[in-house]
C-alpha positions as CSV (number, residue, x, y, z in Angstrom):
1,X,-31.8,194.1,26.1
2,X,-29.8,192.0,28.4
3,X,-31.5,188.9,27.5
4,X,-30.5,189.4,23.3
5,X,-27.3,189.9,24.6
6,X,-27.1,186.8,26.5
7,X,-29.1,185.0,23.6
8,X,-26.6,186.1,20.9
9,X,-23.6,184.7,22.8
10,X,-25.0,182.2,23.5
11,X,-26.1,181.7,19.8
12,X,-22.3,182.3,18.8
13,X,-21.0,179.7,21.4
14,X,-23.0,177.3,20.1
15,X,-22.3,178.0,16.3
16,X,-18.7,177.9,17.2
17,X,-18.8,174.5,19.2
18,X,-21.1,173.4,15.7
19,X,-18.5,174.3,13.8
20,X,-15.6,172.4,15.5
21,X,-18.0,169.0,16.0
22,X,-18.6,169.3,12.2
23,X,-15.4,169.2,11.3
24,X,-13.9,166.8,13.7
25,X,-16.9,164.4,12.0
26,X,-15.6,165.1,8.7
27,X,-12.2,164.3,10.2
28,X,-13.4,161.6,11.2
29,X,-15.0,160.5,8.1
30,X,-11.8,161.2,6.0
31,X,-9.7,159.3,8.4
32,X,-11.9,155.9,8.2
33,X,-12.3,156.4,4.4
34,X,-9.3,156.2,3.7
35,X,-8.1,153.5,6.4
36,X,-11.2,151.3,4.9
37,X,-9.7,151.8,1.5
38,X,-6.0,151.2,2.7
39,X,-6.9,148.4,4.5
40,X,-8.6,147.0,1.5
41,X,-5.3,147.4,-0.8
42,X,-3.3,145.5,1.7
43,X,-5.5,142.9,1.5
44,X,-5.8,142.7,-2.3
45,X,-2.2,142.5,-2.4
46,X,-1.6,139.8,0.0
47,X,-4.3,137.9,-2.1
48,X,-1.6,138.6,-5.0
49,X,0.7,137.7,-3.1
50,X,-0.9,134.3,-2.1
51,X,-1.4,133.6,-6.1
52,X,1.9,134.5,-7.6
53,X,4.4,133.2,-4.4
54,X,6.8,136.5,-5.0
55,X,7.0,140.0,-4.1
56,X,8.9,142.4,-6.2
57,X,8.3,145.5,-3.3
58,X,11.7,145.9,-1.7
59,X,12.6,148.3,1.3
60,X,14.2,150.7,-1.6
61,X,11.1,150.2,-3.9
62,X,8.7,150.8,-1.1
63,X,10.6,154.3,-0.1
64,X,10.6,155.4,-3.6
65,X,6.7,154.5,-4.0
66,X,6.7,157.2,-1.3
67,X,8.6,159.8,-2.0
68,X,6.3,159.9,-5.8
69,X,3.2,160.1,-2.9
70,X,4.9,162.7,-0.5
71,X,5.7,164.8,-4.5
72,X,2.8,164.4,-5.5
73,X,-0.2,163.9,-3.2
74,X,1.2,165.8,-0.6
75,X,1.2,162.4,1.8
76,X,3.8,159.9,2.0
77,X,0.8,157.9,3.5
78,X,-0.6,157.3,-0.1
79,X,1.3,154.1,-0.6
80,X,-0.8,151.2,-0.3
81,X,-2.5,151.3,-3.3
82,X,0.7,152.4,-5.1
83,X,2.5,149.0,-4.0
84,X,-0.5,146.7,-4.7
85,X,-0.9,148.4,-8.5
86,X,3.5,147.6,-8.5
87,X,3.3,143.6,-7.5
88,X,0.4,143.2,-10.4
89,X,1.9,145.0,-12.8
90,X,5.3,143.7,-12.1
91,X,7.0,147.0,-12.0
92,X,6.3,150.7,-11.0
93,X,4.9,153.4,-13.5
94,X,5.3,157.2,-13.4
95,X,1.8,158.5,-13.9
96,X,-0.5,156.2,-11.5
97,X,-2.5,157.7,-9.2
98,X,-3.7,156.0,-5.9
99,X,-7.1,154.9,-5.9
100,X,-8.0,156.5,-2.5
101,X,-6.5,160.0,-3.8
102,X,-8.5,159.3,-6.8
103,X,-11.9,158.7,-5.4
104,X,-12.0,161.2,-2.3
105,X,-10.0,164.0,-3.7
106,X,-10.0,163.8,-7.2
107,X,-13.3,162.2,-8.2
108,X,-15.5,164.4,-6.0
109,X,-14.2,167.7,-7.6
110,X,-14.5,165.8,-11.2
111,X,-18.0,164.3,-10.2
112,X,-19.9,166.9,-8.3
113,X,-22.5,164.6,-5.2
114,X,-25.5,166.7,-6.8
115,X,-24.9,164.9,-10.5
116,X,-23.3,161.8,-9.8
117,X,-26.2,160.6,-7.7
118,X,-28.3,160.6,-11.5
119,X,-26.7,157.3,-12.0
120,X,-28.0,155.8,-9.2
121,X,-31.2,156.5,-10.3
122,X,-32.0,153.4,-12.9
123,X,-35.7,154.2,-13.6
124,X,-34.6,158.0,-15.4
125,X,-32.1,155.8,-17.7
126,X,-34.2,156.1,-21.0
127,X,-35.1,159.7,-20.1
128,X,-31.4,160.8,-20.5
129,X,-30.3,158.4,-23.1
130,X,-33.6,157.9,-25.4
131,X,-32.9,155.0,-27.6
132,X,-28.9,154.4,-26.5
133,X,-30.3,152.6,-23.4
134,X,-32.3,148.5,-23.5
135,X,-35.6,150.0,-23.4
136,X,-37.6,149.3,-20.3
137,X,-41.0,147.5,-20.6
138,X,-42.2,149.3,-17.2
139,X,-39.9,151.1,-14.2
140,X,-41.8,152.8,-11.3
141,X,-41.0,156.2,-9.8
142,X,-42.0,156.9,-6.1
143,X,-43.6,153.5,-6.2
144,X,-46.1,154.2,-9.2
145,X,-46.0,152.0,-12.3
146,X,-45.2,153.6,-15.9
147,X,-44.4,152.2,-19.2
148,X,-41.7,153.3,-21.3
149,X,-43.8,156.3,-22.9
150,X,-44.1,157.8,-19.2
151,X,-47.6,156.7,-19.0
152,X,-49.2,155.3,-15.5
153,X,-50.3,152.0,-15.2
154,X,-52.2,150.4,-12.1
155,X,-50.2,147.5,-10.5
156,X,-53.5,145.2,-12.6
157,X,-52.5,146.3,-15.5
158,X,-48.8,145.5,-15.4
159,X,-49.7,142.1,-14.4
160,X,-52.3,141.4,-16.6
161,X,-49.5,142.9,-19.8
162,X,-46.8,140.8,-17.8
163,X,-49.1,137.4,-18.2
164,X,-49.7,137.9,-21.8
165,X,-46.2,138.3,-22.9
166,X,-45.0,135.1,-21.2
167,X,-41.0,135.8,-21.5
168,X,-38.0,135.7,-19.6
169,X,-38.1,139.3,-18.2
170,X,-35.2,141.3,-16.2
171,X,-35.6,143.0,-13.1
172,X,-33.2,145.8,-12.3
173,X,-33.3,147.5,-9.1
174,X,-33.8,151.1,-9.4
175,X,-30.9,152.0,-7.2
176,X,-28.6,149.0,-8.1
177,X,-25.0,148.8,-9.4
178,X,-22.6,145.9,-10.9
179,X,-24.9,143.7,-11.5
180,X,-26.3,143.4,-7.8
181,X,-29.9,142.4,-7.2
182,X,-31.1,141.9,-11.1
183,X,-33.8,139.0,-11.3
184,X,-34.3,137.2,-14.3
185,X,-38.0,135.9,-14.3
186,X,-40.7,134.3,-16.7
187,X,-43.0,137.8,-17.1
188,X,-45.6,135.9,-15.4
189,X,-44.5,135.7,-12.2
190,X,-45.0,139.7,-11.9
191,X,-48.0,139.1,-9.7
192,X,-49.4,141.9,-7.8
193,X,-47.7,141.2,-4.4
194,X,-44.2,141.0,-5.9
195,X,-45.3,145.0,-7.6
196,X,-46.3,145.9,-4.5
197,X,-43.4,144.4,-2.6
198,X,-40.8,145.6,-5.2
199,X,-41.7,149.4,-5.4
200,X,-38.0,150.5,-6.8
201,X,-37.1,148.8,-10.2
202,X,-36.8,148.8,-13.8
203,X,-38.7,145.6,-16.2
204,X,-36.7,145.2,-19.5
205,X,-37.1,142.4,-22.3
206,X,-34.1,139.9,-22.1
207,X,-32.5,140.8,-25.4
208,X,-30.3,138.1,-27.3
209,X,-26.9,139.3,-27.6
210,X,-24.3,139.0,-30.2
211,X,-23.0,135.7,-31.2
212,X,-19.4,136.3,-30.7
213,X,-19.9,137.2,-27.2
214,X,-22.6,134.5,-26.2
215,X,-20.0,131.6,-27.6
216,X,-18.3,132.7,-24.4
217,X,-19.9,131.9,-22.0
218,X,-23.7,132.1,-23.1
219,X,-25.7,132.2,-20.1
220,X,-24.4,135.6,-18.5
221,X,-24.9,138.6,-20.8
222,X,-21.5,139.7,-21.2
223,X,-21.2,143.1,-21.6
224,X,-18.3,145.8,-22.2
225,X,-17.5,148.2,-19.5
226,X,-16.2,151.1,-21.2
227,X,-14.5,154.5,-19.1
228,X,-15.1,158.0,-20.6
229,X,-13.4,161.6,-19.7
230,X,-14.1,164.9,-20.5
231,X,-11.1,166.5,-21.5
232,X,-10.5,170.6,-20.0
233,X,-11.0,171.4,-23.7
234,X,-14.3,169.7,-24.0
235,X,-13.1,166.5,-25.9
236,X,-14.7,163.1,-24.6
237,X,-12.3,160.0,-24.8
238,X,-12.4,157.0,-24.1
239,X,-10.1,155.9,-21.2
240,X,-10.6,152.0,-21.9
241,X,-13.0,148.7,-22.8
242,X,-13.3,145.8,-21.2
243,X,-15.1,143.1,-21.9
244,X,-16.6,140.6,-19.3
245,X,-18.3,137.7,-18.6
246,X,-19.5,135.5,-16.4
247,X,-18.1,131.7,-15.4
248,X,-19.9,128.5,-14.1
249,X,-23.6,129.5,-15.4
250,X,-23.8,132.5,-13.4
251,X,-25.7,134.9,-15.4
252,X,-24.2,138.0,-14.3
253,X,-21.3,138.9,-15.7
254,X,-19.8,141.3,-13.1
255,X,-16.1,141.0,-12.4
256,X,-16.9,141.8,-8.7
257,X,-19.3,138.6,-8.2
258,X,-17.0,136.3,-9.9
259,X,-16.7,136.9,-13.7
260,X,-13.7,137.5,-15.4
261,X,-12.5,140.5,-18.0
262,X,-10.4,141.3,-20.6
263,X,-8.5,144.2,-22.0
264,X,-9.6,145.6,-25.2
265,X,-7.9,147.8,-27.4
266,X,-9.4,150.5,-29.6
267,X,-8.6,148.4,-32.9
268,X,-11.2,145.5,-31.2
269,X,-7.6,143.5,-30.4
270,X,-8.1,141.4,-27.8
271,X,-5.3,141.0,-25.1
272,X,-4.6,137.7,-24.0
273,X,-4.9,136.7,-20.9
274,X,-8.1,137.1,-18.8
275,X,-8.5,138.5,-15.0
276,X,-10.7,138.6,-12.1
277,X,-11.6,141.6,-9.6
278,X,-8.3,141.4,-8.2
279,X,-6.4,140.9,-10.9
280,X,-5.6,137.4,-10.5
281,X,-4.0,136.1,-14.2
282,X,-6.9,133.6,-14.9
283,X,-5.4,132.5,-18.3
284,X,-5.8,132.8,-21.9
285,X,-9.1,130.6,-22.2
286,X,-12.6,130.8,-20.8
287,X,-12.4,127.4,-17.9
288,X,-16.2,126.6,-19.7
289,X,-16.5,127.0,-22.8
290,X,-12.4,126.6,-24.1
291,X,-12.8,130.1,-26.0
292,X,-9.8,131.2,-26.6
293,X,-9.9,135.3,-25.8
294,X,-7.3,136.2,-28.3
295,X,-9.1,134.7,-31.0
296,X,-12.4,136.8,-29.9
297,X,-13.1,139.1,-33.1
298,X,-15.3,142.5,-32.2
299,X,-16.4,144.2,-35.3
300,X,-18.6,146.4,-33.3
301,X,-16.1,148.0,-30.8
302,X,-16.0,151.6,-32.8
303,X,-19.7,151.1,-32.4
304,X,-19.3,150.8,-28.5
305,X,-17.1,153.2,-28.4
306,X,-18.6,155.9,-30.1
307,X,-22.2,155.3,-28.1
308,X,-20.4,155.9,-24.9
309,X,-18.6,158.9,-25.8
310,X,-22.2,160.2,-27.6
311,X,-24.3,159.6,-24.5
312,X,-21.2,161.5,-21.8
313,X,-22.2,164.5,-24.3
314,X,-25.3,164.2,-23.2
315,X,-24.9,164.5,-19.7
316,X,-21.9,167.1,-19.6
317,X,-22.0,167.2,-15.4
318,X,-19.9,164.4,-14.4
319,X,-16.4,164.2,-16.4
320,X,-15.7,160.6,-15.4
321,X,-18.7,157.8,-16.1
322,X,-18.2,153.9,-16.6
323,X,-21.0,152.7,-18.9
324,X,-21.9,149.0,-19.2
325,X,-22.7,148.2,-22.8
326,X,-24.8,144.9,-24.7
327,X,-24.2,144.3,-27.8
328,X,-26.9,142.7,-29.7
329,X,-27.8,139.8,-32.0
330,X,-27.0,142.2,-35.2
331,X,-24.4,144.1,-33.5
332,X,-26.3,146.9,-32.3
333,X,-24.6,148.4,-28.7
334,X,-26.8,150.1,-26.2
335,X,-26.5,151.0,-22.9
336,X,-27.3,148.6,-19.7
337,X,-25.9,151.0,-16.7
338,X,-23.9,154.0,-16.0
339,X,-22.0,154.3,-12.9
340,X,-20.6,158.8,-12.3
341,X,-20.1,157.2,-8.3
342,X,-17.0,155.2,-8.1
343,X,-16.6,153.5,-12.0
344,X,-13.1,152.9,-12.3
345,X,-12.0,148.8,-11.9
346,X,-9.1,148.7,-9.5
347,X,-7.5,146.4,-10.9
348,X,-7.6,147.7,-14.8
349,X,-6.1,150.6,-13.7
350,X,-2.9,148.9,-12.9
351,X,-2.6,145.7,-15.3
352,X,-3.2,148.6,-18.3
353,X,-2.3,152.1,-16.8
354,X,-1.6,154.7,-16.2
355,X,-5.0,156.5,-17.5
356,X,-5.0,160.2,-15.3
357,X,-1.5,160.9,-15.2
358,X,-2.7,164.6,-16.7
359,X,-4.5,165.2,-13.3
360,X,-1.3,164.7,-11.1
């Protein structure tokens, strides 16, 4: 009897000392989150800084950036992000939120771990979305081969389909994101050792996009990234479009690898000037091609629009999802990638917003 005794104290003691080393982890955690993510607003605003060779963040400015944080976030320590969104913009607006409030306590509450992680998963795309997404020659899943029907096919036979169709292929990663690690390949250089070294991924046709946007800059597919919300009442909106593309030849588009965006309104208007990740003012004309962005014409935004806010009804779990968008050749939008994890673009939200202020 003694000995359950002893064992059950023993067993509490150490559930206790569990306890207290969790949390001090998840202290821990929090606290280099969030310095990571301060530390990185700092930076982006010195870059600003650098560009534009003024501030407009004065001692009174900076205390009244945090009182609004210490009203309402609860921390006064909220700031950073705050200030950086105030020297783009050019002045303060009621209604931001800081973007390290936003993705560690807002986010996770809107985008429950358990669903956002779907949109990590590439190779389940068309299996959500049916026909809203480019449909994928081939994609794997736990590093067997399928084709788009969800029917196996031996690494042989892949190859063998890949050398007859003799195209420009893409190659997605399954677990990929903004544009990182995609391939562009002739189809037959799908040997067998590159299927069996590249056990994660999605194969999709290169489709030709629409003219309007390839004049651009046509060798990056230039796509739209597009922010929905779920409403309390159950209404999906759109939050905003932007479109981007890529500069120099690069054939990715992404704003975070170099491309630039612009702001589009819900009419298809164009705003003038384009910007890079940081929201650096790159001016009103693409540096390759001479396009002038105002004079970009997009007949097929309600299109775009309404295919996002279609396929967010579709998966319900996640109130927040950033969806990249083709367009193409005869104005037809479908769905390239979905981010639920962190799809909100830093610097959009404070060149064009605020876009939560009902959350605050």
């Amino acid at each position: 009897m003694d000995n359950f005794k002893s064992y059950g104290i023993i067993s509490k003691i150490y559930s206790r000392i569990k306890l207290i080393l969790d949390k001090i982890a998840e202290s821990w955690t929090y606290f280099i989150q969030y310095k990571l993510s301060r530390d990185k607003a700092k930076r982006m605003r010195r870059k600003q800084l650098s560009a534009s060779r003024k501030t407009i963040i004065d001692k009174s400015q900076k205390r009244k950036i945090k009182e609004y944080c210490r009203e309402n976030f609860g921390s006064a320590s909220y700031w950073p992000w705050l200030v950086f969104y105030t020297e783009l913009r050019g002045e303060f607006k009621e209604g931001w939120i800081p973007f390290d409030y936003y993705r560690f306590k807002l986010l996770p509450k809107l985008n429950p771990e358990i669903y956002m992680r779907f949109s990590e998963a590439k190779p389940v795309d068309h299996i959500l979305f049916n026909e809203s997404v480019v449909e994928p020659l081939y994609f794997t899943a736990d590093g067997l081969l399928y084709d788009k029907n969800k029917i196996f096919k031996t690494k042989y036979e892949v190859k063998e389909a890949m050398h007859k169709l003799n195209e420009e292929i893409v190659v997605k990663p399954g677990d990929g994101h903004s544009g990182k690690g995609i391939a562009f390949k002739n189809s037959k250089r799908m040997n067998q050792k590159y299927l069996a070294d590249n056990t994660n991924f999605v194969i999709q046709k290169r489709a030709i996009q629409h003219s309007e946007l390839s004049k651009i800059h046509p060798d990056s597919v230039n796509t739209f990234r597009v922010l929905t919300f779920i409403y309390d009442h159950g209404i999906i909106k759109v939050k905003y479009a932007v479109l981007r593309f890529g500069l120099n030849g690069a054939r990715i588009d992404n704003a975070s690898g170099g491309g630039y965006w612009v702001f589009v309104h819900e009419n298809g208007e164009v705003e003038p000037n384009a910007y890079d990740f940081y929201g650096t003012n790159r001016g009103k004309k693409h540096p390759d091609s001479g396009v002038i962005y105002s004079d970009i014409t997009l007949p097929f935004i309600g299109k775009v629009r309404a295919l996002c806010k279609n396929s967010h009804s579709k998966f319900p779990f996640t109130r927040v999802i950033g969806w990249d968008v083709f367009v193409d050749k005869n104005g037809k939008p479908a769905l390239l990638e979905w981010n639920a994890n962190n799809p909100s673009m830093v610097a959009v939200r404070a060149l064009y917003g605020p876009f939560f202020s009902e959350m605050i």
